[in-house]
N, C-alpha and C positions, 0 to 999 in steps of 0.2 A: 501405736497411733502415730508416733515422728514416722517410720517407715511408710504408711501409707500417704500422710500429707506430703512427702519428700517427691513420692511415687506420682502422686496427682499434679506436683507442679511441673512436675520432668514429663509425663503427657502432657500438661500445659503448653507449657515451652516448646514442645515439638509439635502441636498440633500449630501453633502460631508463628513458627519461624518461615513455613511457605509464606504465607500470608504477606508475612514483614517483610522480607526476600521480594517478593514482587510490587510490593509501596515501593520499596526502594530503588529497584529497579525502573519501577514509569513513575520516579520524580525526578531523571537526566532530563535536564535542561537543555535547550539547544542551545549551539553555540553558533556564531557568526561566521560565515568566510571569509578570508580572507581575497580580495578581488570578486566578491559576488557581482549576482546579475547574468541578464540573461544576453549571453551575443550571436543565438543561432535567430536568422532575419526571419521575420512571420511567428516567432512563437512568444507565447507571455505566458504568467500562469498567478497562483494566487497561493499564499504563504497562511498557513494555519495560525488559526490566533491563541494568544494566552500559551505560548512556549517560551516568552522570553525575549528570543528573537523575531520580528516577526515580520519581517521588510523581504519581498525578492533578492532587495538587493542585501539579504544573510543569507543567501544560496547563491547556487552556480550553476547554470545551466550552457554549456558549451559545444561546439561541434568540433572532431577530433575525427576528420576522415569521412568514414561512414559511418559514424558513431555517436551519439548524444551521450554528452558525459553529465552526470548531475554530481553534485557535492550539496549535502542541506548542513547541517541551518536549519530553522523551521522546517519540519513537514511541507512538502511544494506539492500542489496540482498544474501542470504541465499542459498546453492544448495550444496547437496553431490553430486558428479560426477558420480558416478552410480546408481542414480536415474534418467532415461531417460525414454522417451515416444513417439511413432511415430503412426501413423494413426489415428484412432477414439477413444480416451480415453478422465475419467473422475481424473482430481485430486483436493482432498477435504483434508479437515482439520477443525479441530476447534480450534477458536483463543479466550482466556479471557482475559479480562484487568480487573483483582483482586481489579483494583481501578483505577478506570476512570478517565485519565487528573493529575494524580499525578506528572509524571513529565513536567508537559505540560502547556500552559497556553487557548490552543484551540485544539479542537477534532483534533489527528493524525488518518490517516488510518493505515490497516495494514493487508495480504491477500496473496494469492495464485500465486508464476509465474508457466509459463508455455511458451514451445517454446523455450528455451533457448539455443544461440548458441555462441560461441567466449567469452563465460562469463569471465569477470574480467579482457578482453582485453578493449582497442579502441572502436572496431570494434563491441562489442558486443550487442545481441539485444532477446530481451524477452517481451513477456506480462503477465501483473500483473490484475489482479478482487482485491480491496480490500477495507474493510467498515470501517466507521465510530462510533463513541459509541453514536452518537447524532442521526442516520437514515440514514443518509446518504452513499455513496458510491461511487470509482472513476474505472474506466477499464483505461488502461495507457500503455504504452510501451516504449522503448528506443530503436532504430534504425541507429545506437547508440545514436544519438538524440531524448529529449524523444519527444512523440506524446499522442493525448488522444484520446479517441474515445467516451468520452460521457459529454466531456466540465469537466470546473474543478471538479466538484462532482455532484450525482445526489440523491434527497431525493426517498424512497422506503417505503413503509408500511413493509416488508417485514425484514428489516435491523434494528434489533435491537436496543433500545434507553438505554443509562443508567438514573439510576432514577436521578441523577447527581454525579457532582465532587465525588471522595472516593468511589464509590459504583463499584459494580460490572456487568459488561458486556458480552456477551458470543455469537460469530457469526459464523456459521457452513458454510465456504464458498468452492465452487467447481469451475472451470472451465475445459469445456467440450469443446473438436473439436469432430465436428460432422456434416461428409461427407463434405458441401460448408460454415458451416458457425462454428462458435465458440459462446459458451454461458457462461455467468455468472450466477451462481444460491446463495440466498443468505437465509442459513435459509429454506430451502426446497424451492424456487421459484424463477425460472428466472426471473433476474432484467436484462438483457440486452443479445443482440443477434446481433451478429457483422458475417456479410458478409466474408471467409475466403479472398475472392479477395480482400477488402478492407484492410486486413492484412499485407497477402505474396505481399507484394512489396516496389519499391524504397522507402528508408528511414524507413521504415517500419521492418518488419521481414525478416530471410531470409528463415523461413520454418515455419510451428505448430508442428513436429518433433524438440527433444531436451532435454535439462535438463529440469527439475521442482525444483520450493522451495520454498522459502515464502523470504514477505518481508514485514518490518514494518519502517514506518517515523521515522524520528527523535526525541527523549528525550520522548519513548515509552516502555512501562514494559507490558509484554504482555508475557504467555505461549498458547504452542500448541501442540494439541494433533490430534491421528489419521492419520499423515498425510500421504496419500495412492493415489494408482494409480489404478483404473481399464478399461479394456477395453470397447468401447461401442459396 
């Protein structure tokens, strides 16, 4: 009888260590930057609440050539105002992390919006494509509540792995509206393809018409280049 209850708590224990393992993991706090704020001209963006941090100016958003370089701090949404998008377009970018998990202590995403409307109000609502440095990937939005659309993350051949911790990562990501539906492509290949009707609605979005820009998780060092709009 000891042998069996021994046995039941040792599957216990392993059946609950994932679990604990990843509390533990999303209860990293963000941390402040040092010199935050944003100094590329025309751009703002809006800092996730309830991290801790939670001011623009605990991130860093800088221009470094042709490059945007961010450093969070809270989780940041990113968006010049006169970069807008309506009907059948593609908007792409390339994102590196110089050194993978440096501020981190588990893989942050970090990716593409698009759809952007009421930005940095309440009310505001956008969808986001953004990868991971381990393969993975999440599609997401805020309505103004956020929503997912392919569960908390999803693994991809396609999405780039760093060789680990310090090293370097590099993920070319687009999202396309295109006519009834909208696509993530990651690294040249569609990782997911969402219904636009399952979008445009309650709690949801209120269009795929809108701003674009990027956004990266929380205590993440990440530049970007390229980032462009074309029509489909």
């Amino acid at each position: 009888m000891r042998l069996i209850h021994l046995t039941a708590f040792a599957a216990a224990l392993f059946t609950l260590t994932p679990a604990t393992i990843h509390a533990q993991a999303q209860s990293e706090t963000s941390r402040a930057v040092a010199g935050g704020g944003i100094s590329v001209p025309g751009w703002t963006g809006k800092a996730d609440a309830g991290e801790g941090a939670e001011s623009l100016n605990d991130a860093k958003l800088s221009q470094e050539g042709d490059s945007l370089h961010i450093t969070t701090g809270p989780a940041v949404t990113y968006w010049n105002p006169a970069n807008k998008a309506s009907g059948n377009y593609t908007v792409k970018a390339t994102f590196t992390e110089p050194k993978y998990m440096n501020l981190n202590s588990h893989p942050h995403p970090y990716g593409i919006v698009i759809a952007g409307n009421d930005l940095g109000t309440t009310a505001q609502s956008y969808l986001y494509c953004a990868a991971y440095g381990n393969g993975t990937f999440i599609v997401r939005g805020f309505g103004p509540e956020p929503f997912q659309m392919n569960g908390r993350r999803e693994a991809n051949a396609a999405v780039h792995k760093a060789a680990g911790p310090g090293q370097p990562v590099t993920q070319e990501i687009a999202l396309s509206v295109k006519g009834d539906h909208v696509e993530c492509a990651i690294n040249g290949a569609v990782v997911g393809t969402y219904e636009k009707s399952a979008l445009v609605t309650a709690g949801k979005l209120k269009s795929t018409d809108g701003l674009y820009g990027i956004r990266a998780a929380h205590n993440t060092d990440l530049t970007v280049t390229g980032l462009s709009v074309t029509k489909n």
